[in-house]
C-alpha angles and dihedrals in degrees: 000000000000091000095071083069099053129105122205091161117030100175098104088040119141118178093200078076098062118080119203103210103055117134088197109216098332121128094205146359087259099059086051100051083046090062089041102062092045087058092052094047093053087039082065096046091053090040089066091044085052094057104044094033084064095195106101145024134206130216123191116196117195120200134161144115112307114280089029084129104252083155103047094047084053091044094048113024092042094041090115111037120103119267100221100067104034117072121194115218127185125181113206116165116338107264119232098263084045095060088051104079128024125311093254106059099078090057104046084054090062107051126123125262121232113287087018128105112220115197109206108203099199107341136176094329089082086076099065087030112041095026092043085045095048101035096239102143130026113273076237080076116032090042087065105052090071085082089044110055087042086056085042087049094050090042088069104033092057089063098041114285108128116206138208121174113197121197109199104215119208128182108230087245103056086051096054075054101056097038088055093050081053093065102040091050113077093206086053104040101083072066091076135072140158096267090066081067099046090047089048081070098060093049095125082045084056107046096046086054092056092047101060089043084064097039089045099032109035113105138144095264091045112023135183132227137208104213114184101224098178099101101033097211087069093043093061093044096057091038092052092043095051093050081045100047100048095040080061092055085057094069082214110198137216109233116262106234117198114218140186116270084223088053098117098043091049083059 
């Protein structure tokens, strides 16, 4: 079911088409949370092939409106996959020393090593939305970086790093709903400040930004997805099923070991 929200060719994309709050064929929450938990089990199964097989990578990169969930999809969707070989990044404001070189550079720091599954929480893809939205660079240069990421995207898919881009699409009402529950919980309350109010704004700004990235940065080799957010329990299942779905493609193998033909008797 999560194919029907990839995009291998976003250039006919219009955002206005995708509904956030689609539940796609299933009869009820539960059958979707049932569906849900097969797919991270055998996430964790082809994680571990992932890491002893040592030919590929994956990266994640999770995008979307505050409050689209990009926590909650990590926290849930990756719950049974093994630490050691899956690494958490997110990127917040550039650091001194990072707006000192290229954009690039303090991603590139952050990618997976073969065998290893990297979670970008935003990515590159703030530097053609929050600098276009906020006017921080020149559109001479953002404009540009459209060609770029999709050479740097290539780039890593060509030697083994599979990529899957997810943006987690909220309706404007759902997140005044989930901003409001922010501020009347007191454990989620340190979650809110002023500035979600500020970018709620500029949700049209947004919206348009994020349009022309999938029209302009979805391809086969790095696809992007449309995930509905809106009701949480879906957001994970498409999520998990698409991670599923394209680590199975890989026909990832467990190492042949030789051994002595005298090994059980030497234990």
């Amino acid at each position: 079911m999560s194919d029907r929200y990839r995009i291998e060719d976003g250039s006919h994309f219009k955002i206005s088409d995708s509904t956030p709050d689609d539940t796609g064929e299933f009869a009820s929450r539960e059958e979707a949370e049932a569906r849900t938990a097969e797919d991270i089990k055998e996430l964790a199964v082809l994680h571990e092939r992932l890491y002893v097989d040592r030919r590929f990578s994956l990266l994640i990169v999770l995008q979307g409106m505050d409050t689209g969930g990009k926590d909650g999809t990590i926290k849930h969707v990756f719950s049974g996959v093994n630490p050691q070989g899956c690494q958490v990044t997110s990127f917040k404001k550039p650091s001194e020393d990072e707006q000192a070189h290229d954009y690039l550079w303090r991603i590139a720091k952050a990618l997976p090593a073969r065998g290893d599954i990297g979670i970008f929480n935003r990515s590159h893809y703030e530097d053609v939305l929050i600098v276009r939205v906020h006017d921080l660079v020149p559109k001479k240069i953002w404009s540009q970086r459209f060609e770029q990421i999709n050479d740097f995207e290539r780039r890593l898919s060509d030697e083994g790093t599979v990529i899957l881009k997810f943006f987690l699409h909220i309706s404007k009402d759902e997140q005044k709903k989930r901003l409001l529950a922010r501020i009347d919980d007191p454990e989620k309350r340190w979650k809110f400040t002023e500035d979600d109010v500020h970018e709620r704004r500029r949700w049209k700004d947004y919206l348009s930004a994020y349009e022309d990235v999938i029209r302009k940065c979805s391809t086969p080799h790095a696809p992007w997805y449309v995930v509905p957010a809106d009701h949480k329990w879906f957001r994970n299942y498409v999520v998990a099923n698409a991670i599923v779905k394209e680590l199975k493609k890989l026909d990832l193998q467990l190492p042949k070991i030789k051994l002595d033909k005298n090994v059980r008797k030497q234990l």
